[in-house]
C-alpha positions in Angstrom: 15.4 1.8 6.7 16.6 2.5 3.2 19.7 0.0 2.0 21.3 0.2 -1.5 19.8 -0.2 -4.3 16.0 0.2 -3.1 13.8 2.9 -4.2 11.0 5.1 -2.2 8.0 4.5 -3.5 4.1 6.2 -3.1 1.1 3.6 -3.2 -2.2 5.1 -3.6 -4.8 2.7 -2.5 -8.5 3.1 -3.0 -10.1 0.3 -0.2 -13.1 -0.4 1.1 -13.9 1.0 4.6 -14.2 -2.7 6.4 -12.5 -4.0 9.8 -8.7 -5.4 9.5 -8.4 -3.8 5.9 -5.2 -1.7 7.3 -4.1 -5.0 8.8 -4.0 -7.6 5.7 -2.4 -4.6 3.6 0.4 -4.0 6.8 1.2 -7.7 6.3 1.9 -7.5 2.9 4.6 -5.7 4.0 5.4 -7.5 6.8 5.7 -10.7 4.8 8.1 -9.8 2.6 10.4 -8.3 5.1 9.4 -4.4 4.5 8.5 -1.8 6.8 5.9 0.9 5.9 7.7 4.1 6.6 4.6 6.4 6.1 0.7 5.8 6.4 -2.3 8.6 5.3 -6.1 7.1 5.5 -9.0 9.5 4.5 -12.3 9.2 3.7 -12.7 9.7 -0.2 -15.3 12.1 -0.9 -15.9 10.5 -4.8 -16.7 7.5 -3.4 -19.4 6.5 -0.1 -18.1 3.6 2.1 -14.3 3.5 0.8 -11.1 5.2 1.6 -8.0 6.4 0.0 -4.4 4.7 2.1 -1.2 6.3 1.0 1.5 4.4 2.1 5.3 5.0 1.4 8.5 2.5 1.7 11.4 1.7 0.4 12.5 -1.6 -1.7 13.9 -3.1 -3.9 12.1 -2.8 -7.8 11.2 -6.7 -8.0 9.5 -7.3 -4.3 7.8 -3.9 -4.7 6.5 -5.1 -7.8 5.1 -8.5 -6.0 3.8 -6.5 -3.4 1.7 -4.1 -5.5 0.4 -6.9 -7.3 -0.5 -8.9 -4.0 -2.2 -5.3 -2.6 -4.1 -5.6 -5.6 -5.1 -9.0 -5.1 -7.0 -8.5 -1.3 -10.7 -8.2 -1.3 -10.8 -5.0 0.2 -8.6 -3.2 -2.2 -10.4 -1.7 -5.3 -7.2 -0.2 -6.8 -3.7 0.2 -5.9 -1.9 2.8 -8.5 2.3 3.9 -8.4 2.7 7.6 -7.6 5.8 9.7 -8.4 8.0 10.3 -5.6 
């Protein structure tokens, strides 16, 4: 649920196609009180064995920020890049 002052944002993660990667990134969330509001996995087709995860949801600008950078920090994430919304 959007409050005021958070912002919609677009994470494009590239990942590694291993069990319970969906689940540490989901926890992220979860964690810092934040639901995901929308969830895409495919395969990438540039890259064998990994997969792209779109997520969007809503925050605030300075726990987005932490959570971005604690995406970025799980084994199974390669990269984890801000899209326009």
């Amino acid at each position: 649920m959007k409050r005021d002052g958070d912002r919609t944002y677009k994470l494009a993660l590239n990942v590694r196609n291993r069990p319970g990667v969906l689940v540490r990134c989901a926890q992220v969330f979860g964690r810092r009180g934040h639901n995901i509001e929308a969830l895409h996995v495919s395969a990438n087709s540039k890259q064998a064995e990994t997969s792209v995860m779109t997520i969007t949801a809503f925050g605030k600008p300075d726990v987005m920020q932490q959570i971005i950078a604690q995406l970025g920090k799980l084994t199974d994430v390669i990269r984890v890049k801000e899209e326009e919304v």
